[in-house]
N, C-alpha and C positions, 0 to 999 in steps of 0.2 A: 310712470305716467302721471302722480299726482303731481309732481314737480313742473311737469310740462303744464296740466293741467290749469295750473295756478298761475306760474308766468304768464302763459298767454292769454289767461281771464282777465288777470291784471293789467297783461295792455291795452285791450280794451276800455278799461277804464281810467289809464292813467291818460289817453286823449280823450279827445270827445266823439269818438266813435262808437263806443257801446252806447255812452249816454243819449247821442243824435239817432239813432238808431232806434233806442227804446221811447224816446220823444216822438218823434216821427212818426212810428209805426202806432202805437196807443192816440195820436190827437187824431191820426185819418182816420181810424177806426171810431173811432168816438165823434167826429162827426157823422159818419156813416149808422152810429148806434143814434145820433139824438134825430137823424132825419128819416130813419126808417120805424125805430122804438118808441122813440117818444113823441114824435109830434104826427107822425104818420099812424102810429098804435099798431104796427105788425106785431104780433107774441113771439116770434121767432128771431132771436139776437143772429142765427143760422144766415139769413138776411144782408144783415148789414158784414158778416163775413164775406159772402159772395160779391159784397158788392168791392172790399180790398184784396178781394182775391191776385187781381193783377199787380197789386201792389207788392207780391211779392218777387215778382221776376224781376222789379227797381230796386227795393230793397237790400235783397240778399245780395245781390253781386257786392256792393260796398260792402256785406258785413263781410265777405268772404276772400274779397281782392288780395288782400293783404298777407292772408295765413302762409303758404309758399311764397308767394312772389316777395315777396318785403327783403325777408333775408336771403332767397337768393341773390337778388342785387345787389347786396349788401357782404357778400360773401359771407356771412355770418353762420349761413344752415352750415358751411363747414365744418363748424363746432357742435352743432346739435349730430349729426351724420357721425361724426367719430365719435361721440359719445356713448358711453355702456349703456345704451339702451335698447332697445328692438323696436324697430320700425314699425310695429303697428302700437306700442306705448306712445311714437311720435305722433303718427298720425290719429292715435284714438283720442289723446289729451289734446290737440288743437283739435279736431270736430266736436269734443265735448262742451271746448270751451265755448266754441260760437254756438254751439244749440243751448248753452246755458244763455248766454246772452238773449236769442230768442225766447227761451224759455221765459222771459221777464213778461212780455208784453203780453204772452199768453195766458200766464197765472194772474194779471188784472183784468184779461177779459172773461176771466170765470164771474166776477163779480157783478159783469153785467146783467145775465139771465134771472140774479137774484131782486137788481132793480126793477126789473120787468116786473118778477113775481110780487114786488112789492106794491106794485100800482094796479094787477087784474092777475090775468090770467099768464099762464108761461107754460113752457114744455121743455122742464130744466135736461130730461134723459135725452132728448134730440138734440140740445142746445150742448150742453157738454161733452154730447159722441161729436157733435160740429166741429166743437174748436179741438179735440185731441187729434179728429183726422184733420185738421187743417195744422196743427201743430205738427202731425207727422207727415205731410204735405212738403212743409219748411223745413226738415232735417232731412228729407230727398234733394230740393235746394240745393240746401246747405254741401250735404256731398259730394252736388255733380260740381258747383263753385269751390269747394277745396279741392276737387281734380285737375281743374281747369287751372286753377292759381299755379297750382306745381307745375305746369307746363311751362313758363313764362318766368321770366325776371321781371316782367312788366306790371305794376296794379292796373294801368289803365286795359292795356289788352287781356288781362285775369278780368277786369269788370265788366267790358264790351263780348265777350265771348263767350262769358258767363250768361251777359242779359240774353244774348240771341239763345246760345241752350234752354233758356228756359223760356222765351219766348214760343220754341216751339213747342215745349210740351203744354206749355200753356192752348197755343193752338193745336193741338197735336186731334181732337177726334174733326174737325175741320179738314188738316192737310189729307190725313189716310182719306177722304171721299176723293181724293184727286188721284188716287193709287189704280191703277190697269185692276181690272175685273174680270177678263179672261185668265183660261186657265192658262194660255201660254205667256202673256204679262206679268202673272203672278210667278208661273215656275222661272222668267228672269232674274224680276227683282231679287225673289228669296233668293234664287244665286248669287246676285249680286250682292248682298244686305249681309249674308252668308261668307264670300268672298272677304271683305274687308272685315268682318269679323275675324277672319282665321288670320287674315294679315297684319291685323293687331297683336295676335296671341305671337306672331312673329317676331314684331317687333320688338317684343318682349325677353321671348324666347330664345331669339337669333340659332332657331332650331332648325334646319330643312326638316330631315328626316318625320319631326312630329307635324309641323304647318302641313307637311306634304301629305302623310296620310289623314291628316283633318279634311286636307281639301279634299281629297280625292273621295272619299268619306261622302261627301258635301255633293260633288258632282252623281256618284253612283247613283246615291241614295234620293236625291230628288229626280233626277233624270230616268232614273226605274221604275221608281212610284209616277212617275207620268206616263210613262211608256204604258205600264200598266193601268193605271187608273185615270186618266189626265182632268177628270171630272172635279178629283179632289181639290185641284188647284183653280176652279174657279170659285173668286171671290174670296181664297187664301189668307193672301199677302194681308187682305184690309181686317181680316177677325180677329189674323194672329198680331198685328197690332192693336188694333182696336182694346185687346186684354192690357197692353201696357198704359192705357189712360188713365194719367191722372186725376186728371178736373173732372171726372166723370163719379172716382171712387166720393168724392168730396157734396160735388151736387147729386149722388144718390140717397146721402143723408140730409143735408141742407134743406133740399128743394121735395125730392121724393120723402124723404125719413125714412129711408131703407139702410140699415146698418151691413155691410155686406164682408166677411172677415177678410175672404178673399181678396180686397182689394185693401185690405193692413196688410196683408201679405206681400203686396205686390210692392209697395212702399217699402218695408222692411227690407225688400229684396234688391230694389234699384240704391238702398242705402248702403246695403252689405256690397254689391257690386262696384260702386263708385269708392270705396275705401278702398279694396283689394286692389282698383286700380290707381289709384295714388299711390299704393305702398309697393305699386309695383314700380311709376315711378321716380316716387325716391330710391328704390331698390336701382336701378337703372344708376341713377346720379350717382349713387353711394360707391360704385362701383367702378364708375367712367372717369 
């Protein structure tokens, strides 16, 4: 993995992509710190995060277009793929590499809460639980754009498919108000959300026997819990999404100052899930 690890940090910087990247990302932000910190005087650098917050559904697709798609085009993974390595050395040392890369722009905006504190007042423990959950915000990103990449031989289609995935979770506590609120709307959807879930695990799988008892699983299991209780399903489908919010774990510290673990958890989670499934992808390729 260190091996991966380094080539692919290296080429980040051997273009001008890591460097455009960490330029980019630190001058928006530092406009956002001089127009909200310094000439506006908010104590909360929390702030001018919120305000590049969308910046990161731009950004990250370029840092991450590349990592699969490049040398599938290139026919090159054929050589990483036979290599003595294990697939998750592969895929751990390219997401390490780009969260290293991000990792840059983040370790200079710790510096900023300290200018703050050097001119009044500050609230460096909000300010620095900000930018960690906003760092680990970007390594969710980061994950669902290196799943996305290994889909594709394409960077442009890795970076357009990338922005919309995260365009929604960006909108993501928006779209769920648009979700059925009964209980028979809700006991669909989760069938439906449910369905193509299991049809993923298929495609994976290329198992009947296991998809089949998933679903079926899937069908019982909600359809019996309605029959008997059909109450529980209203207003379901929107809470049990509602917990996978993002921008929500992020403006409860920013905006509220509510540090909340559970929602690092949820982040850590959507990370660990988004690896598994590129390695199940390449798993797939390696094979095919």
């Amino acid at each position: 993995m260190k091996v991966i690890y380094k080539r692919e940090l290296g080429s980040y910087f051997q273009s001008m992509t890591g460097y455009s990247f960490i330029a980019f990302f630190t001058a928006i932000t530092g406009i956002y710190f001089m127009a909200y910190n310094l000439n506006a005087g908010y104590p909360y650098f929390s702030y001018a995060l919120s305000g590049v917050m969308f910046l990161l559904t731009i950004a990250i697709p370029i840092l991450t277009m590349k990592c699969f798609a490049e040398e599938r085009k290139s026919r090159s993974d054929q050589l990483l793929l036979t290599a003595p390595v294990s697939l998750f050395e592969i895929v751990s040392g390219k997401y390490l590499a780009m969260v290293t890369v991000f990792a840059v722009p983040n370790l200079i905006f710790c510096l900023f809460p300290l200018i703050i504190k050097s001119g009044g007042n500050a609230y460096l423990k909000v300010d620095y639980l900000s930018i960690l959950t906003f760092f680990l915000m970007g390594c969710v990103y980061i994950a669902v754009g290196m799943f996305l990449s290994s889909l594709t031989e394409s960077q442009i289609i890795a970076a357009v498919t990338t922005f919309g995935a995260l365009l929604i979770l960006f909108l993501w506590d928006s779209l769920i108000q648009f979700l059925p609120s009964s209980a028979m709307g809700s006991l669909i959807s989760i069938l439906v959300l449910l369905s193509l879930f299991v049809y993923m695990i298929h495609t994976m799988m290329k198992n009947w026997v296991v998809t089949g008892v998933l679903e079926a699983a899937v069908l019982i299991g909600n359809i019996g819990t309605y029959v008997w209780k059909a109450s529980v399903y209203e207003g379901l489908l929107e809470k049990l999404l509602g917990k996978l919010s993002l921008y929500s774990v992020f403006t409860d510290i920013a905006s509220n100052h509510l540090f909340d673990i559970s929602g690092i958890v949820v982040y850590l989670s959507f990370i660990a899930v988004f690896v598994f499934l590129t390695m199940q992808s390449i798993q797939k390729r390696r094979w095919s």
